[in-house]
N, C-alpha and C positions, 0 to 999 in steps of 0.2 A: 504494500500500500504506500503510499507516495503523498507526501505533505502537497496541503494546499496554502500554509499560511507559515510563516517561522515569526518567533518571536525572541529576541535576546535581550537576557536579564542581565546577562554580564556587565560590571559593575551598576549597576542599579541598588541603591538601597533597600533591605528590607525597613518595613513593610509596602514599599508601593512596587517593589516587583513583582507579591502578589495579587494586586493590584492591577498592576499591566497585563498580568498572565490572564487572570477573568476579564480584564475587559476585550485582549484576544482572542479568548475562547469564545466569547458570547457574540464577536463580531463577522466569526462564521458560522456558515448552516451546516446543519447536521447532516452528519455522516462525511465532514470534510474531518481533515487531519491538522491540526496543528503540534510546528516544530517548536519545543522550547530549551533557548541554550542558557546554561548560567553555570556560574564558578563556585557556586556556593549550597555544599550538602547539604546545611541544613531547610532550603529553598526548595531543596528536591526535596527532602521529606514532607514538607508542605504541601506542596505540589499535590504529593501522591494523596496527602490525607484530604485534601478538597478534590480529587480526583473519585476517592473512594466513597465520598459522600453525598456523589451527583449523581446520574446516570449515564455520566460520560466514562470512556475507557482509557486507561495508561496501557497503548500496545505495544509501548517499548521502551525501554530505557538501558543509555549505555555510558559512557564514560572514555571518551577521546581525548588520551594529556590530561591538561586543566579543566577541562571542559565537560559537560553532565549535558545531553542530549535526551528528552523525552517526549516521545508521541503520543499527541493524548486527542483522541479520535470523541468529536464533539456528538452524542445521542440525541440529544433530547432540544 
């Protein structure tokens, strides 16, 4: 599956890079993919935990260098 949107967090402050990330997500339609890059674990755990409590999907997550790559394919 192949990203329709990227967004990068890298150096963005928390909290408004999560922030940036829902307003991403919310700004495409469902069943599209959004890329999110950030340098920052504990961002990603975030991430996942507002991932996990939507009806949207985390279909991957990886770790390139510095850099934390997650696909989170928008449901609903």
């Amino acid at each position: 599956m192949t990203s329709n949107s990227e967004v990068d967090l890298c150096r963005i402050a928390w909290p408004m890079c999560l922030l940036k990330f829902k307003s991403a997500l919310n700004d495409i339609c469902s069943c599209n993919v959004l890329e999110v890059l950030t340098q920052d674990s504990d961002v990603v755990e975030n991430i996942i935990l507002i991932v996990d409590r939507s009806e949207d999907t985390l279909i991957n997550q990886q770790k390139e260098g510095d850099i934390y790559r997650l696909s989170v394919e928008k449901r609903a």
